[in-house]
C-alpha positions, 0 to 999 in steps of 0.5 A: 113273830121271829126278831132279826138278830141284828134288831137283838143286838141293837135293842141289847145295846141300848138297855146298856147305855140306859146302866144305873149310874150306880152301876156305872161307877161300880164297873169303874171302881172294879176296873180300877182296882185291877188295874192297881193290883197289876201294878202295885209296885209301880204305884207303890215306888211313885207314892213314896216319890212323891211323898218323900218330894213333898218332905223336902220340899217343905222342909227345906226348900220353902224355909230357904224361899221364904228367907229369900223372900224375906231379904228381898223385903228388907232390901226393899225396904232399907235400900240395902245392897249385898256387898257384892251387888254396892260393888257392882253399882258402884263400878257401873256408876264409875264407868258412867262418870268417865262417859259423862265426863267425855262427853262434856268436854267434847262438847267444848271443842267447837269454841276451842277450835274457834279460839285457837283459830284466833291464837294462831296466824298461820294466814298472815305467816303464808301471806309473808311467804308470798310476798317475800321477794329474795330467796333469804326472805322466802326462807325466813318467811316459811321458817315463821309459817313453819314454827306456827303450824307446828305450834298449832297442831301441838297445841291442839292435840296439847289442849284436848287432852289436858280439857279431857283429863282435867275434866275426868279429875273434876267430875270424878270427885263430884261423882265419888262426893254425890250422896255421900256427904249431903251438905247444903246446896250440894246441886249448887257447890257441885255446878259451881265448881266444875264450872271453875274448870272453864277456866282451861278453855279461857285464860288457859288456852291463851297460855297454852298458846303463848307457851306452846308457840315458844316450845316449838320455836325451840325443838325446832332450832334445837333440831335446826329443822329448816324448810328445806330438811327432809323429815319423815311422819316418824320425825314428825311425831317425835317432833311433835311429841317434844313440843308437848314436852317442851311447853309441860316445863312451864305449865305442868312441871314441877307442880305447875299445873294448878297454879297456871288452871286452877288459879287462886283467883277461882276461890272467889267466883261461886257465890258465897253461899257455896264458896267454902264447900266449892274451894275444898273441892278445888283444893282436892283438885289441884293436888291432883294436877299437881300429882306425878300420875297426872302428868304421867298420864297426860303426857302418854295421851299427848304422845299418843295424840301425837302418833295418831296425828303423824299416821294421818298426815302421812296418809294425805302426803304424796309419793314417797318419803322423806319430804321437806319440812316446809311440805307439812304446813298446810297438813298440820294446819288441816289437821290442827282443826280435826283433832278438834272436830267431832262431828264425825265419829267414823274418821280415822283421826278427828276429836272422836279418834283422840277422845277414844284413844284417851279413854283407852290408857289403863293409867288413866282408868287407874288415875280416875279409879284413885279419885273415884273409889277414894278410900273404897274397897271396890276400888281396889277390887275392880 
């Protein structure tokens, strides 16, 4: 009988699926070894790229990963830095002292404040004035209430900045001695000597007061600043900063510095265990206070302290300038305790304002690089 032609074709077509499997990979050779003479140059150009990569590659760049690798180990294995990546850390660990350093004496600002508050009598001062019964003992009064709320807020802004930089003087030198000597108790020598630095908040702060009480009673009879005077905050500021420069005659001046903060009397407080190591390191630290740049760069952070100060008052002042000077005790008085609170870091004038400032002056950073990198080339460098 006849076979539809459609049955042909799919009988044809299965006996093709059940090829050899001989037959199979003979048609897939065949096919491409056509494919490869149509395109033999093509071929011919990528064999010889990827061999020549292959050379290079083994030649050049697996010798220089495996020195890479190589030098990582050792590095791994002796704690050994590049010269650039010791600088590198080096800087790092010095930014990471200031911070330190900052951040340890704002933490003395509450017990300052509370001790200035004690120093100053600026509440009796304003109970003289409202008792005061004629006009020439109204006067006096207010020239005492005057004298003491200038006093007041100098001293502040005085005594921040000095904890501030003779805190960056004592915790540079720790940081730069830090795994550099390896004595004995070197965790002991270094906590009892930056707690000699204690001192400033104590004693010194009851010097400073006395002192700049004196000062201020002297710029403003030089001024013949009266109640009644009108000032402006530009006033103010000068007035402000030469109170400041007025008290460094006595306890800065002429290398005064370590005598009247790191007294001879601290040698003896460490324990005995640690006292030798502890005075050399006190020994350094008085050169310093001692220094020219010391008082340099103190006295552009009190003026600076002062300025910003001054802003701030004139901001809380009413109507339009001069005023009379008698008008500033109670905003002095005010912000007197603000330059010693740091609770709030988004005010335009407190602790935090003046701690930023601070940190801002390039000879400052120039001052602590001196102590830090002490006979270091990264110092230089940096």
């Amino acid at each position: 009988s006849l076979i539809p032609r459609r049955a042909v074709r799919r009988e044809t077509c299965c006996h093709c699926r059940q090829r050899p499997g001989w037959l199979a990979a003979a048609m897939v050779f065949s096919r491409l070894w056509n494919f490869a003479k149509r395109h033999r140059k093509k071929l011919f150009v990528g064999t010889v790229v990827v061999a020549g990569g292959s050379y290079v590659a083994w030649t050049v760049l697996l010798p220089r990963l495996q020195e890479y690798m190589l030098q990582r180990l050792m590095k791994e294995l002796t704690g050994a830095d590049s010269p650039e990546d010791a600088r590198a850390r080096r800087r790092e660990q010095f930014e990471h002292k200031q911070q330190i350093s900052d951040t340890h004496a704002r933490r003395k600002l509450a017990a300052l404040r509370g001790r200035l508050n004690a120093l100053f009598a600026e509440g009796e001062c304003t109970q003289k004035v409202q008792e005061a019964k004629t006009r020439e003992a109204k006067l006096e009064a207010l020239g005492a209430l005057q004298v003491e709320c200038l006093a007041k807020a100098a001293a502040a802004v005085y005594m921040f900045q000095l904890i501030l930089l003779v805190h960056r003087v004592g915790f540079n030198i720790v940081g730069r001695e830090v795994g550099s000597r390896s004595p004995e108790h070197e965790e002991e020598v270094h906590a009892a000597f930056l707690q000699t630095l204690e001192f400033l908040e104590g004693v010194g702060a009851v010097r400073v007061a006395e002192v700049v009480r004196r000062a201020a009673r002297t710029c403003v009879d030089r001024a013949d600043l009266t109640p009644t005077k009108a000032i402006d905050t530009r006033s103010l500021e000068k007035i402000l900063a030469a109170v400041c420069r007025e008290a460094d005659k006595e306890l800065l001046a002429e290398a005064k510095g370590a005598a009247t903060f790191l007294p001879d009397e601290l040698n003896s407080k460490p324990p005995d265990t640690v006292r030798k190591p502890v005075q050399r390191l006190l020994d350094e630290a008085r050169d310093y206070l001692d220094s020219p740049q010391f008082l340099q760069v103190f006295q552009k952070a009190t003026a600076g302290g002062a300025k910003l100060m001054a802003q701030k008052i004139e901001q809380e002042m009413s109507g339009d300038g001069p005023w009379p000077a008698a008008k500033f005790t109670g905003p002095l008085t005010k912000n007197a305790g603000l330059a010693l609170d740091d609770s709030d870091s988004t005010v335009a004038f407190n602790g935090a304002a003046l701690a930023s400032k601070f940190a801002e002056d390039p000879r400052l950073t120039e001052f602590c690089e001196g102590l830090f990198f002490q006979g270091e080339e990264a110092g230089s460098s940096s």
